[in-house]
BAFI-968937 format. One line per field, with one value per atom (N, C-alpha, C, CB): residue number from 1; atom name; residue in three letters; x, y, z. Coordinates in steps of 0.05 Angstrom, whole numbers. Glycine has a CB too. Example, Ala and Ser with C-alpha at 12.3 -4.5 7.8 and 13.67 -1.06 7.14 Angstrom:
% residues 2
i <- 1;1;1;1;2;2;2;2
at <- N;CA;C;CB;N;CA;C;CB
aa <- Ala;Ala;Ala;Ala;Ser;Ser;Ser;Ser
c1 <- 264;246;264;226;257;273;258;282
c2 <- -114;-90;-66;-89;-45;-21;1;-12
c3 <- 156;156;156;181;142;143;157;114
//
This chain:
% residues 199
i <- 1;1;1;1;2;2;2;2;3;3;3;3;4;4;4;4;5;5;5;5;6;6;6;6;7;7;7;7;8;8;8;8;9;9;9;9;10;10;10;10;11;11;11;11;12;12;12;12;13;13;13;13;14;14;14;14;15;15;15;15;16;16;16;16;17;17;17;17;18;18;18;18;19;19;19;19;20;20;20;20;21;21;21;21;22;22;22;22;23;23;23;23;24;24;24;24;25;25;25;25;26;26;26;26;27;27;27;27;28;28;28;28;29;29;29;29;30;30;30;30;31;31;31;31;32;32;32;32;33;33;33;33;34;34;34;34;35;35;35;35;36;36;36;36;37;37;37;37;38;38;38;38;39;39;39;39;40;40;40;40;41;41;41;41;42;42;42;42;43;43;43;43;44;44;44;44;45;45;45;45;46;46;46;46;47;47;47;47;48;48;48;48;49;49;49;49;50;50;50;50;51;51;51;51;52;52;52;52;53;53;53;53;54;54;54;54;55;55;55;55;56;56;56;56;57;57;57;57;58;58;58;58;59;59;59;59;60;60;60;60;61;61;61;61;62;62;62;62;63;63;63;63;64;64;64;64;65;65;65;65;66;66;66;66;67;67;67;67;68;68;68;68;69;69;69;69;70;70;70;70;71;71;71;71;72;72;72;72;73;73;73;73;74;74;74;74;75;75;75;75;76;76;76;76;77;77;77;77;78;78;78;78;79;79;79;79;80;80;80;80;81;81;81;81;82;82;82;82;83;83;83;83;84;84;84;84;85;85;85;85;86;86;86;86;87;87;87;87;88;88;88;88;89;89;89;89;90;90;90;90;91;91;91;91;92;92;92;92;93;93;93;93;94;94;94;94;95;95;95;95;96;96;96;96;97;97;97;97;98;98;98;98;99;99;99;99;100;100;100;100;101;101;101;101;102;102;102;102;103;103;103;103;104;104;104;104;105;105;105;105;106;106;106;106;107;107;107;107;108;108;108;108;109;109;109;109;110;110;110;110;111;111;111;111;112;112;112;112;113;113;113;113;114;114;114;114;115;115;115;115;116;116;116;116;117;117;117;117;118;118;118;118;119;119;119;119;120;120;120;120;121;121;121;121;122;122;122;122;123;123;123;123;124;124;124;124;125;125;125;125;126;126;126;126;127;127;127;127;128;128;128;128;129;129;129;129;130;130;130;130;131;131;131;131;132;132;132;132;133;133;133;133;134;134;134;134;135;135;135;135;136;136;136;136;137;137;137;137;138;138;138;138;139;139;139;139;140;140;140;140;141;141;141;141;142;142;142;142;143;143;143;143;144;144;144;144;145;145;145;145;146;146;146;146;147;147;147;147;148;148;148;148;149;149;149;149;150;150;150;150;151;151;151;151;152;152;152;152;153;153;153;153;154;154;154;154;155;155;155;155;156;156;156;156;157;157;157;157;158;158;158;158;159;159;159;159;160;160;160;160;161;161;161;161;162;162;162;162;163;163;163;163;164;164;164;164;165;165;165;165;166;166;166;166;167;167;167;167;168;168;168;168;169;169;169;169;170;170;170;170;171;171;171;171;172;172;172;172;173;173;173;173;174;174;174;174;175;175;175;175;176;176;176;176;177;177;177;177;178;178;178;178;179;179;179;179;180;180;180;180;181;181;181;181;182;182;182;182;183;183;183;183;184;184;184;184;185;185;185;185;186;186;186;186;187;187;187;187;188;188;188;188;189;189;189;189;190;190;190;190;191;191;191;191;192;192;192;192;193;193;193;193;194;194;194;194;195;195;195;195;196;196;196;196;197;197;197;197;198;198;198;198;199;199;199;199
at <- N;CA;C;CB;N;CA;C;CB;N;CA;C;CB;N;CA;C;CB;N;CA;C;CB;N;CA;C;CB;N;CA;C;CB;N;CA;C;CB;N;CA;C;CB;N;CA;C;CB;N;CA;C;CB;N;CA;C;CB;N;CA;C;CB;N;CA;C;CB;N;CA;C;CB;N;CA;C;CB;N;CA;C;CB;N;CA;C;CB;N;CA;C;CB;N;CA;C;CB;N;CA;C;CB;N;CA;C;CB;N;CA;C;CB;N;CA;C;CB;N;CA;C;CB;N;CA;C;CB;N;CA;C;CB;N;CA;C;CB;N;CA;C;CB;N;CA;C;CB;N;CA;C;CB;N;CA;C;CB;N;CA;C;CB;N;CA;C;CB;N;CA;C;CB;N;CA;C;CB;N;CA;C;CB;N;CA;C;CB;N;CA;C;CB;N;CA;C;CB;N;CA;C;CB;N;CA;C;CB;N;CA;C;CB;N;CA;C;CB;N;CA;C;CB;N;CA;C;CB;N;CA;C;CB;N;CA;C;CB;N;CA;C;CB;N;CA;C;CB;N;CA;C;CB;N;CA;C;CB;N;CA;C;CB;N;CA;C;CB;N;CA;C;CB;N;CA;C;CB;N;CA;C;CB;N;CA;C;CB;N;CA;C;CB;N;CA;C;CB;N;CA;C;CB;N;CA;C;CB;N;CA;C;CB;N;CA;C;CB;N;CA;C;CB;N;CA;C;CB;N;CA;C;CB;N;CA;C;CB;N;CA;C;CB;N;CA;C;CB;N;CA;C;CB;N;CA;C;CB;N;CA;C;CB;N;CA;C;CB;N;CA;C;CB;N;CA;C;CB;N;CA;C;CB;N;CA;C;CB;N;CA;C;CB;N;CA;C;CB;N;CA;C;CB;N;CA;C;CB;N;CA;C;CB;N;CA;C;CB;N;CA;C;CB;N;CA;C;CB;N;CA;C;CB;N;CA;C;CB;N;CA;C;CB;N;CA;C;CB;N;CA;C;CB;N;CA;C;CB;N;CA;C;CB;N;CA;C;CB;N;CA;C;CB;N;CA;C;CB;N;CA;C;CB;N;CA;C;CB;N;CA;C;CB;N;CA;C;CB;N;CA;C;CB;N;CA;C;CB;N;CA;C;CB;N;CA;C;CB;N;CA;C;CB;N;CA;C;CB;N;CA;C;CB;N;CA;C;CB;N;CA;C;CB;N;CA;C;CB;N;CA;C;CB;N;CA;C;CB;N;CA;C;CB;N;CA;C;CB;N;CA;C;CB;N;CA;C;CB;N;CA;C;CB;N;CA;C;CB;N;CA;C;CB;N;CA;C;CB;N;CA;C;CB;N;CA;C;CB;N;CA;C;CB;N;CA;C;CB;N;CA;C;CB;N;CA;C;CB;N;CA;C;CB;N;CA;C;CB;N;CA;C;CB;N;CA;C;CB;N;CA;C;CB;N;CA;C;CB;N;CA;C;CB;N;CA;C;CB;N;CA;C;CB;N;CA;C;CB;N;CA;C;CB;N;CA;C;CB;N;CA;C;CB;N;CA;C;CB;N;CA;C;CB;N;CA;C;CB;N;CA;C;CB;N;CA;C;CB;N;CA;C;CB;N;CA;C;CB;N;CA;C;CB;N;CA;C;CB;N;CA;C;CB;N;CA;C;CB;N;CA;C;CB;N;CA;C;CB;N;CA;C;CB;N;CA;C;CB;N;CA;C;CB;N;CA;C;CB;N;CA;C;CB;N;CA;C;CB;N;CA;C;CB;N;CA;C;CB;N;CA;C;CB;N;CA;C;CB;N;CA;C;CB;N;CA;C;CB;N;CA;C;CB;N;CA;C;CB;N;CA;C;CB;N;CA;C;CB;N;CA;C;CB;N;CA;C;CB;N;CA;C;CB;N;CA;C;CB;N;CA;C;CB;N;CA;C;CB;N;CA;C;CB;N;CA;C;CB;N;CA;C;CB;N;CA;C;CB;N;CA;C;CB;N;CA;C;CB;N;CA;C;CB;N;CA;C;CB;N;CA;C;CB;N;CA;C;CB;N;CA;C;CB;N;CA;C;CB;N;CA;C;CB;N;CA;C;CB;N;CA;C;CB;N;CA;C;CB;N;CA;C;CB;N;CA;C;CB;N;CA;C;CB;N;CA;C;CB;N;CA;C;CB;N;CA;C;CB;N;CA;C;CB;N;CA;C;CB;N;CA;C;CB
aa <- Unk;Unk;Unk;Unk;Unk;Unk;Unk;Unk;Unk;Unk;Unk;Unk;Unk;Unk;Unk;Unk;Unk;Unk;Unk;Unk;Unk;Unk;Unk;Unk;Unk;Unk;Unk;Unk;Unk;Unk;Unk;Unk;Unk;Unk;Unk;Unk;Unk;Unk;Unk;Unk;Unk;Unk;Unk;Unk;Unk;Unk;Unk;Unk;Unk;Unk;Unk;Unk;Unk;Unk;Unk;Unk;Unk;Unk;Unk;Unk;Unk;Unk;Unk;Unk;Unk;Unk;Unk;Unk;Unk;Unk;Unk;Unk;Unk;Unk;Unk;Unk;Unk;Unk;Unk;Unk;Unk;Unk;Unk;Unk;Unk;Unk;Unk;Unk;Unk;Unk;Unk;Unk;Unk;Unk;Unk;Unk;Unk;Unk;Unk;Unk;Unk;Unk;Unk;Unk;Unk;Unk;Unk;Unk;Unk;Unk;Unk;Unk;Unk;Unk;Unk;Unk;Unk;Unk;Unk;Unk;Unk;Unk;Unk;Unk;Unk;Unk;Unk;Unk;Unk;Unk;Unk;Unk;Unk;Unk;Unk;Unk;Unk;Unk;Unk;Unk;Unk;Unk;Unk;Unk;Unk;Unk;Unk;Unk;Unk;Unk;Unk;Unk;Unk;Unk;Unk;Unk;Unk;Unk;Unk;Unk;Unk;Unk;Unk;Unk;Unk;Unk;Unk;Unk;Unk;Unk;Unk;Unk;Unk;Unk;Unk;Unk;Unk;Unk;Unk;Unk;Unk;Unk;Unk;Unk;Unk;Unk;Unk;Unk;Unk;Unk;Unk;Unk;Unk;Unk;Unk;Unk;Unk;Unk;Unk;Unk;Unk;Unk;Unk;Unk;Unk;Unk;Unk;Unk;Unk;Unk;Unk;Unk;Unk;Unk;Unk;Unk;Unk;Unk;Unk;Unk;Unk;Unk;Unk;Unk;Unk;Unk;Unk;Unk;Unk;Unk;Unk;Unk;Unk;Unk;Unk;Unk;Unk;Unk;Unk;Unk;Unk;Unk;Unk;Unk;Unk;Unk;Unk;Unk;Unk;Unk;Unk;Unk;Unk;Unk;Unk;Unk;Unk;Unk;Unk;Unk;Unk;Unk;Unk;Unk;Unk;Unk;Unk;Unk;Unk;Unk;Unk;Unk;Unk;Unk;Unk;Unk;Unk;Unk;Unk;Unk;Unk;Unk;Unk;Unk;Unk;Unk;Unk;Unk;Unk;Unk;Unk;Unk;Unk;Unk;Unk;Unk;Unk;Unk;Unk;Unk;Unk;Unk;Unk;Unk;Unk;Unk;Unk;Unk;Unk;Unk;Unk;Unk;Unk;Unk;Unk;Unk;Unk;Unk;Unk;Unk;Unk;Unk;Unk;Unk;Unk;Unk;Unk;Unk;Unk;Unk;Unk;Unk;Unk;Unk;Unk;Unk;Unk;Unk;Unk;Unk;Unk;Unk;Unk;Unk;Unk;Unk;Unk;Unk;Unk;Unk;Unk;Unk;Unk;Unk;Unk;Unk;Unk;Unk;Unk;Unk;Unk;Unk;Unk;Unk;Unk;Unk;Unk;Unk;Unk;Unk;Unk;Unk;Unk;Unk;Unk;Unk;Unk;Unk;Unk;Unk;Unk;Unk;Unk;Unk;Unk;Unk;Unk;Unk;Unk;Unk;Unk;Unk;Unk;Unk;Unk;Unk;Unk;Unk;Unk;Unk;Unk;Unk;Unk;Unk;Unk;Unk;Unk;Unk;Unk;Unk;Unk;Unk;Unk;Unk;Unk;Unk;Unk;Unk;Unk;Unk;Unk;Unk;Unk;Unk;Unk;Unk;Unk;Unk;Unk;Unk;Unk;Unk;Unk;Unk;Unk;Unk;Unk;Unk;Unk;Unk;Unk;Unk;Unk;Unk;Unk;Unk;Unk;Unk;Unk;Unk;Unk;Unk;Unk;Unk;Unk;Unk;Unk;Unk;Unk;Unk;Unk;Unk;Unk;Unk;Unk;Unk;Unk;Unk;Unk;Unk;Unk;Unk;Unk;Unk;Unk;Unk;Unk;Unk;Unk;Unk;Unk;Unk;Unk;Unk;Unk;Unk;Unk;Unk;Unk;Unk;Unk;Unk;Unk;Unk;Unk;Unk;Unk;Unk;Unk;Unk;Unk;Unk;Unk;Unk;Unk;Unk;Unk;Unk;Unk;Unk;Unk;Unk;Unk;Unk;Unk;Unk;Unk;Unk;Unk;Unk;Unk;Unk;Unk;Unk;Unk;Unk;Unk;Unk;Unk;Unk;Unk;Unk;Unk;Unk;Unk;Unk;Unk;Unk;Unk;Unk;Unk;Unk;Unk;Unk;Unk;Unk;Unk;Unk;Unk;Unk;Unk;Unk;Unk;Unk;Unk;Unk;Unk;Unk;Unk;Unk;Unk;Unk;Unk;Unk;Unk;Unk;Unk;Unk;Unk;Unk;Unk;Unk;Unk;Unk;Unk;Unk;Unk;Unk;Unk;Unk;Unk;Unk;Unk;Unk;Unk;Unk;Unk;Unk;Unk;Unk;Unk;Unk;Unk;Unk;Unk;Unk;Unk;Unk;Unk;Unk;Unk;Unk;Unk;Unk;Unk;Unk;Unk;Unk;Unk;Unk;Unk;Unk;Unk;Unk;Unk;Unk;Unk;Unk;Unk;Unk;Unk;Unk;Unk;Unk;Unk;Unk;Unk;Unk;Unk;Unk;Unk;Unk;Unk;Unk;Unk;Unk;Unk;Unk;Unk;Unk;Unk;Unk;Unk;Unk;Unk;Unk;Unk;Unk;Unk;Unk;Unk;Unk;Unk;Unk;Unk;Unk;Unk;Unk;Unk;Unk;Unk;Unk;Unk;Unk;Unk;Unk;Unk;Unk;Unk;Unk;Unk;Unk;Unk;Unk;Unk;Unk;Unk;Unk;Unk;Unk;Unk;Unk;Unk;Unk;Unk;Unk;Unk;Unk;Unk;Unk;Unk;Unk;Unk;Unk;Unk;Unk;Unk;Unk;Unk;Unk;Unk;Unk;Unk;Unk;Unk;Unk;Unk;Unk;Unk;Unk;Unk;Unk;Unk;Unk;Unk;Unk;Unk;Unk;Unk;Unk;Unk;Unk;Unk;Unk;Unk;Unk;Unk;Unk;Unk;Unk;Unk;Unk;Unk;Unk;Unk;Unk;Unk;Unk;Unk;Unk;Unk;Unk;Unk;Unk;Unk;Unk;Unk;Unk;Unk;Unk;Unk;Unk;Unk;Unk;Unk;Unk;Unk;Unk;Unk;Unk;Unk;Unk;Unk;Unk;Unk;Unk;Unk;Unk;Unk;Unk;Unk;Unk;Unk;Unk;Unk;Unk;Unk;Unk;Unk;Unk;Unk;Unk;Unk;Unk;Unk;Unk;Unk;Unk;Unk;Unk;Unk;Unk;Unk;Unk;Unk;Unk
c1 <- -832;-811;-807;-785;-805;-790;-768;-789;-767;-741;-729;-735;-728;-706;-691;-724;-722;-708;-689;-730;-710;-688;-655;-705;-648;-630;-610;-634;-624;-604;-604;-608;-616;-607;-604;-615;-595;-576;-547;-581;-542;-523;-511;-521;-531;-516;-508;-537;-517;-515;-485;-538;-482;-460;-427;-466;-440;-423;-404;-435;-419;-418;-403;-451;-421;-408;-378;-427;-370;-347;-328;-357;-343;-329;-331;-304;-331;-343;-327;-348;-298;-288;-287;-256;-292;-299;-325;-301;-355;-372;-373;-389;-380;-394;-429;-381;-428;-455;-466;-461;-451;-459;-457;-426;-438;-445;-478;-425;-477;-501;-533;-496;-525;-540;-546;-527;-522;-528;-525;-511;-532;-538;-572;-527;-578;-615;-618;-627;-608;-610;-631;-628;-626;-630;-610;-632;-619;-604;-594;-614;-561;-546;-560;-519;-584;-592;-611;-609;-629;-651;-636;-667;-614;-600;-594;-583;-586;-580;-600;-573;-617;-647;-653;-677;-652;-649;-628;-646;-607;-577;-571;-546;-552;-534;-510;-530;-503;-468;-476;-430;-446;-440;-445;-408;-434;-446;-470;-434;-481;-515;-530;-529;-511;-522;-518;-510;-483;-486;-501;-462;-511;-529;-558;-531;-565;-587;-586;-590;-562;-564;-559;-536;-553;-551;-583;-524;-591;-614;-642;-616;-634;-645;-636;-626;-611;-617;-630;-602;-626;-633;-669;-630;-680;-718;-718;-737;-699;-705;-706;-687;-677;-673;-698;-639;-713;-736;-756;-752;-769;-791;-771;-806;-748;-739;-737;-717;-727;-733;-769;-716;-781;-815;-820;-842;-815;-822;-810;-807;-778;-762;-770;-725;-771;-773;-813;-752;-823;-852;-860;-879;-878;-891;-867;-921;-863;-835;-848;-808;-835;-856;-834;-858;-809;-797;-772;-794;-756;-729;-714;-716;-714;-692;-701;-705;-721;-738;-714;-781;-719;-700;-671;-697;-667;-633;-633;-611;-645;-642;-646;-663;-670;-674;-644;-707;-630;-615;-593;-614;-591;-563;-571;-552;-595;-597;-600;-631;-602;-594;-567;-604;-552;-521;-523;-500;-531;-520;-532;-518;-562;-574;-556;-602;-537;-526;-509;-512;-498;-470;-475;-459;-503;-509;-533;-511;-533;-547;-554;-533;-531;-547;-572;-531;-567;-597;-619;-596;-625;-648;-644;-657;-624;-620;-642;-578;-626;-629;-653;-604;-668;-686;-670;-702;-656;-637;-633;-597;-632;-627;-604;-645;-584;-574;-550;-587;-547;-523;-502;-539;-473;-456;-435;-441;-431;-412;-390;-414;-367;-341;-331;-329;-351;-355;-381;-360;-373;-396;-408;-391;-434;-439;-418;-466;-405;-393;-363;-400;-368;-334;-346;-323;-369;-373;-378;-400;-379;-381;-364;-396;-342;-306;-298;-284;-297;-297;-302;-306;-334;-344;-346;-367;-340;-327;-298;-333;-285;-255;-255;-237;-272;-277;-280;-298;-306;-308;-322;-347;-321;-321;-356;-304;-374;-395;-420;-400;-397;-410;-403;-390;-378;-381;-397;-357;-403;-423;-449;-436;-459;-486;-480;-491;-467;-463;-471;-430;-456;-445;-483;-415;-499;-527;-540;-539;-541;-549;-541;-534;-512;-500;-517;-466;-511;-527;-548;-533;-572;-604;-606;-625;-583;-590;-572;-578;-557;-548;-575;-523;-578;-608;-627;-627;-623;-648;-638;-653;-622;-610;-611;-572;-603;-614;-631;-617;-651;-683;-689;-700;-680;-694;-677;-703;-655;-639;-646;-609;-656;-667;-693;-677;-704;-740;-737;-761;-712;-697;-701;-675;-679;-674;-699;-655;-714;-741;-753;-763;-762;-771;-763;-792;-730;-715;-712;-724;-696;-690;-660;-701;-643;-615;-605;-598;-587;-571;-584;-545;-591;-584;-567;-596;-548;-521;-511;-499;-510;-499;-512;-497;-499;-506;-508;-482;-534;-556;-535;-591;-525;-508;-488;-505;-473;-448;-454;-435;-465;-482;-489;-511;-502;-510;-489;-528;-473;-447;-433;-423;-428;-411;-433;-388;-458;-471;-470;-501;-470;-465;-439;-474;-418;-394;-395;-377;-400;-409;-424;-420;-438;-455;-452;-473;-434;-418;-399;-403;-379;-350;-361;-321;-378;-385;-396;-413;-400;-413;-389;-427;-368;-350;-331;-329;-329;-304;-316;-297;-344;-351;-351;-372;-347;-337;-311;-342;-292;-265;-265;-243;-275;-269;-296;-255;-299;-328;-329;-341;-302;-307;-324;-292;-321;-340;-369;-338;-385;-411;-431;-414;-439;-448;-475;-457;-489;-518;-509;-530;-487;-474;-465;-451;-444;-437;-459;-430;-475;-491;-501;-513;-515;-528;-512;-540;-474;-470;-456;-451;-454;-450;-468;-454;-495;-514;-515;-546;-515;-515;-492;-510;-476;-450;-450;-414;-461;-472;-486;-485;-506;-537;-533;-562;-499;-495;-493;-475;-466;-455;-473;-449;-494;-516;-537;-530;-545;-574;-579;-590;-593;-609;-595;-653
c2 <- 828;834;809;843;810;791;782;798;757;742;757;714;764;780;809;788;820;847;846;867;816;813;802;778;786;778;799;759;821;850;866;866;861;880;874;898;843;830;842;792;829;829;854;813;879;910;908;939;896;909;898;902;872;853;865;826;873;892;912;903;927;956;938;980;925;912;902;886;888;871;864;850;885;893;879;896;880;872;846;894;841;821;793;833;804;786;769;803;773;760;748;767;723;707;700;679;687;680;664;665;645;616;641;578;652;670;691;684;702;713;695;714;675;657;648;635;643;636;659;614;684;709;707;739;697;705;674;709;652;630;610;639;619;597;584;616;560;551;572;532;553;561;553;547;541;531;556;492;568;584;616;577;615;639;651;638;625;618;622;592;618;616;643;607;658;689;709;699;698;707;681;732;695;662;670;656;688;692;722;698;719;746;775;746;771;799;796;814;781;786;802;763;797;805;835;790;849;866;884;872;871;890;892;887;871;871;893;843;898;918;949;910;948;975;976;976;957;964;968;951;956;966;1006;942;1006;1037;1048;1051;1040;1058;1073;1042;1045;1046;1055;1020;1053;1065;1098;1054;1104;1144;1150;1160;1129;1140;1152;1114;1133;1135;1157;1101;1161;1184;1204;1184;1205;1234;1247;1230;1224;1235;1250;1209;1237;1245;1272;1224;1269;1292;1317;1285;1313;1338;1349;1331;1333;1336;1371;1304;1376;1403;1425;1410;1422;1440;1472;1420;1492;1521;1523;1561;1526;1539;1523;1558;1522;1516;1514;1548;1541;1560;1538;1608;1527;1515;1488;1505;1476;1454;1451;1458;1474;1472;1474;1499;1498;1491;1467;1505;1453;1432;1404;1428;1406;1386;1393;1378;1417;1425;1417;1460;1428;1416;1378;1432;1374;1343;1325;1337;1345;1337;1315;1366;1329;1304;1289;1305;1285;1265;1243;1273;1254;1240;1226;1257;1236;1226;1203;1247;1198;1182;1162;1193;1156;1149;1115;1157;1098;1075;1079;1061;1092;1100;1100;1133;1106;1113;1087;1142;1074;1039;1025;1017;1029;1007;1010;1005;1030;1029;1035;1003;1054;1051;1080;1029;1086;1113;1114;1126;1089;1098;1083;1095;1055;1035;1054;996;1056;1061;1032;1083;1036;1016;1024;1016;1005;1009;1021;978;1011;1012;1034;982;1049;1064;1062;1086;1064;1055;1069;1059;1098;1098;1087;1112;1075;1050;1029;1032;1013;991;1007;969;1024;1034;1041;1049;1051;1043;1016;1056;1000;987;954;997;965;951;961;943;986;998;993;1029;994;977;947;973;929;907;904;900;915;899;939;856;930;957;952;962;931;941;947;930;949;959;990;947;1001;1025;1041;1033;1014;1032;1040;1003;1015;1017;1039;988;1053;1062;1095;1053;1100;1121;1126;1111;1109;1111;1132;1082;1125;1137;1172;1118;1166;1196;1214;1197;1198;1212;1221;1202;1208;1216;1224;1191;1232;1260;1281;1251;1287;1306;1314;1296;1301;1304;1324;1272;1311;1312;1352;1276;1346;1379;1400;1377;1389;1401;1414;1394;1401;1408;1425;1386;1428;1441;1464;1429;1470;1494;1510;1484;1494;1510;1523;1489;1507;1510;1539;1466;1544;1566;1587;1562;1581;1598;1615;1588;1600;1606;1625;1578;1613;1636;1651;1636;1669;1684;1691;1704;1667;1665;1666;1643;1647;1652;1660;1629;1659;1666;1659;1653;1660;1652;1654;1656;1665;1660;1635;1681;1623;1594;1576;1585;1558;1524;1518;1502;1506;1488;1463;1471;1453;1436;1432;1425;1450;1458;1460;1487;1484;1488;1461;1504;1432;1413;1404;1393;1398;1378;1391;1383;1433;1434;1437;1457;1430;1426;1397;1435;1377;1360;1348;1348;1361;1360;1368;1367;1391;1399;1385;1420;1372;1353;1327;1351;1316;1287;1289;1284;1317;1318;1329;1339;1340;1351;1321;1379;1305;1277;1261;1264;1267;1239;1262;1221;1278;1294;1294;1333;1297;1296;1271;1306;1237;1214;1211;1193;1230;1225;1234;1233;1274;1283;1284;1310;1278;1283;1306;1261;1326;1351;1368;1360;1362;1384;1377;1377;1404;1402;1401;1413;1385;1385;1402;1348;1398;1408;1447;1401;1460;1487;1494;1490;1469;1468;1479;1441;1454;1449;1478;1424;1487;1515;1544;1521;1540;1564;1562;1578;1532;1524;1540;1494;1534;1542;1573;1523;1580;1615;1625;1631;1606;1630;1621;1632;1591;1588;1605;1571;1609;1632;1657;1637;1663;1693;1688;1712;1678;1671;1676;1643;1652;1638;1655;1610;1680;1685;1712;1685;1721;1738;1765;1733
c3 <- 757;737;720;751;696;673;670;653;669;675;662;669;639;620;631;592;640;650;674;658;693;725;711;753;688;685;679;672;660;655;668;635;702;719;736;723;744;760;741;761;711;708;704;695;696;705;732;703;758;782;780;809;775;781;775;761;742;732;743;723;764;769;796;770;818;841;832;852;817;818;794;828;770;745;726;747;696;678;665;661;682;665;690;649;711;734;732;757;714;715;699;719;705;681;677;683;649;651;675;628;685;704;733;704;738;756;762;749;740;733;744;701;729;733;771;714;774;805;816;821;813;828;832;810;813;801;816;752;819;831;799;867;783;746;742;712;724;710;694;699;689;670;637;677;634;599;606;586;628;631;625;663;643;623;595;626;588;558;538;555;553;533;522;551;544;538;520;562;539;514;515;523;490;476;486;435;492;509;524;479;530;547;531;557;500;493;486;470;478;479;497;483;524;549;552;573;538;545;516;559;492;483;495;455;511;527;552;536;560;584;565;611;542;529;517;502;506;503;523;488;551;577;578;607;576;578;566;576;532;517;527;486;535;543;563;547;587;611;613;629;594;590;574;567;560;539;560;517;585;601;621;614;627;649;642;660;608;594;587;563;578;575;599;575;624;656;653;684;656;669;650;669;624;610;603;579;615;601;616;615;606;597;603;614;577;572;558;544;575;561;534;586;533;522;510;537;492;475;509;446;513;536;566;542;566;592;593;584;571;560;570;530;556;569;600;557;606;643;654;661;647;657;647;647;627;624;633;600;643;657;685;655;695;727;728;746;710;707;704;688;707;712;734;723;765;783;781;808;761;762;742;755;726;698;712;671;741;758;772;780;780;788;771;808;748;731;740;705;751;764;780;781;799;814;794;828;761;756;741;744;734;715;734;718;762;781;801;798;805;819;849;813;846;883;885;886;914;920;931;936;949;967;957;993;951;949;921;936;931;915;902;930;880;861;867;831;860;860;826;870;810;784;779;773;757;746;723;746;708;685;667;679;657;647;642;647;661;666;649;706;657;637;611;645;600;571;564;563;576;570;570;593;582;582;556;598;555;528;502;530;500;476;478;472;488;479;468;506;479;481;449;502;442;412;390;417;365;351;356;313;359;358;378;342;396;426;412;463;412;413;387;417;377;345;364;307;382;404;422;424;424;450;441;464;415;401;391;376;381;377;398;378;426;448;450;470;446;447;425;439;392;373;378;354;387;392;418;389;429;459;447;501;432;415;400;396;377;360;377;357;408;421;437;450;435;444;417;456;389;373;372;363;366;367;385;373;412;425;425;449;420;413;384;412;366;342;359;311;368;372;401;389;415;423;411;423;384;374;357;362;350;331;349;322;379;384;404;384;391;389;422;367;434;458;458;470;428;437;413;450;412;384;360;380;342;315;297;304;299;285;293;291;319;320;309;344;307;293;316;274;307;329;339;309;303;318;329;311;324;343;373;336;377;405;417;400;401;421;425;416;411;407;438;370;441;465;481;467;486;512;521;510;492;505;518;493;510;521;536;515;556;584;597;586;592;607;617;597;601;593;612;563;599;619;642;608;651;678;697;673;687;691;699;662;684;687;710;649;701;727;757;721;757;781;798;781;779;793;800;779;781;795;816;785;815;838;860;831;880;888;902;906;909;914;907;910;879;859;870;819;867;869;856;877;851;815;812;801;839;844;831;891;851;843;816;858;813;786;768;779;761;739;738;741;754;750;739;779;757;746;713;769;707;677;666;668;667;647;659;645;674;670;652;699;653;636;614;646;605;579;563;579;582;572;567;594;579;572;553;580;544;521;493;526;496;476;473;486;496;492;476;521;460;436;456;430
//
């Protein structure tokens, strides 16, 4: 691994372990066991670091989405598959971090509350991500609709915007509550979606 990538996923893990206003760079640093100038070299401060760990996601969901969604038959194939991806969204460090089993006290969507409060151009970065998996639900809801699987009277874009709101809020409710079942959930969402939506 590359110092760069080990340094942005020490300092995601650190993050998530012991919260985002608790670490510092020199910490960071003596987690990875570097100098504090060898850190530096990489980022020039602490937000450098955290557009370095936003831009670690952005590449990591690129190579988990090619995988998770590849040979897709259908528009309609699409949505199932991103709805049974709910508990995967709940537990989204596991696919940052390379881990199956270790839980945080912190969750990535806490550090993205978090650093969108912090400064306006974290949440301009953050808000990018959301756009191009909306886009990305678009597309495959027209490419649905074309061949005449769900509605066409709906707006493609409306439709992504409340799937992606189901998917998001089904994501963050299931960290408050861990009752919910997300594996159950997620599936009987998209059936009563598909009534709803389908031709």
């Amino acid at each position: 691994m590359k110092t760069k990538e080990l340094i942005v996923k020490t300092a995601l893990k650190l993050f998530l372990q012991k919260g985002y206003y608790n670490m510092s760079m020199a910490k960071i640093a003596a987690e990875i066991r570097i100098s504090k100038p060898a850190i530096y070299y990489h980022f020039k401060d602490k937000d450098a670091m955290v557009h370095g760990i936003l831009n670690y996601y952005t590449d990591r969901m690129k190579i988990w989405i090619s995988h998770y969604f590849a040979n897709l038959e259908s528009g309609q194939d699409f949505l199932e598959r991103i709805f049974q991806a709910i508990p995967i969204f709940q537990n989204i460090e596991q696919v940052l971090l390379d881990e199956t089993a270790e839980k945080y006290p912190y969750s990535y969507n806490d550090l993205l509350t978090i650093i969108s409060k912090n400064k306006p151009e974290f949440r301009i970065r953050i808000s990018e991500d959301l756009i191009n998996t909306r886009q990305l639900l678009e597309h495959n809801i027209r490419r649905a609709q074309d061949e005449h699987l769900l509605r066409p009277d709906l707006r493609s874009s409306q439709l992504a915007i409340l799937i992606q709101t189901i998917i998001e809020g089904s994501s963050f409710l299931s960290e408050l509550d861990p009752s919910l079942k997300t594996e159950s959930l997620s599936i009987e969402m998209y059936r009563i979606l598909l009534k709803l939506i389908k031709k």
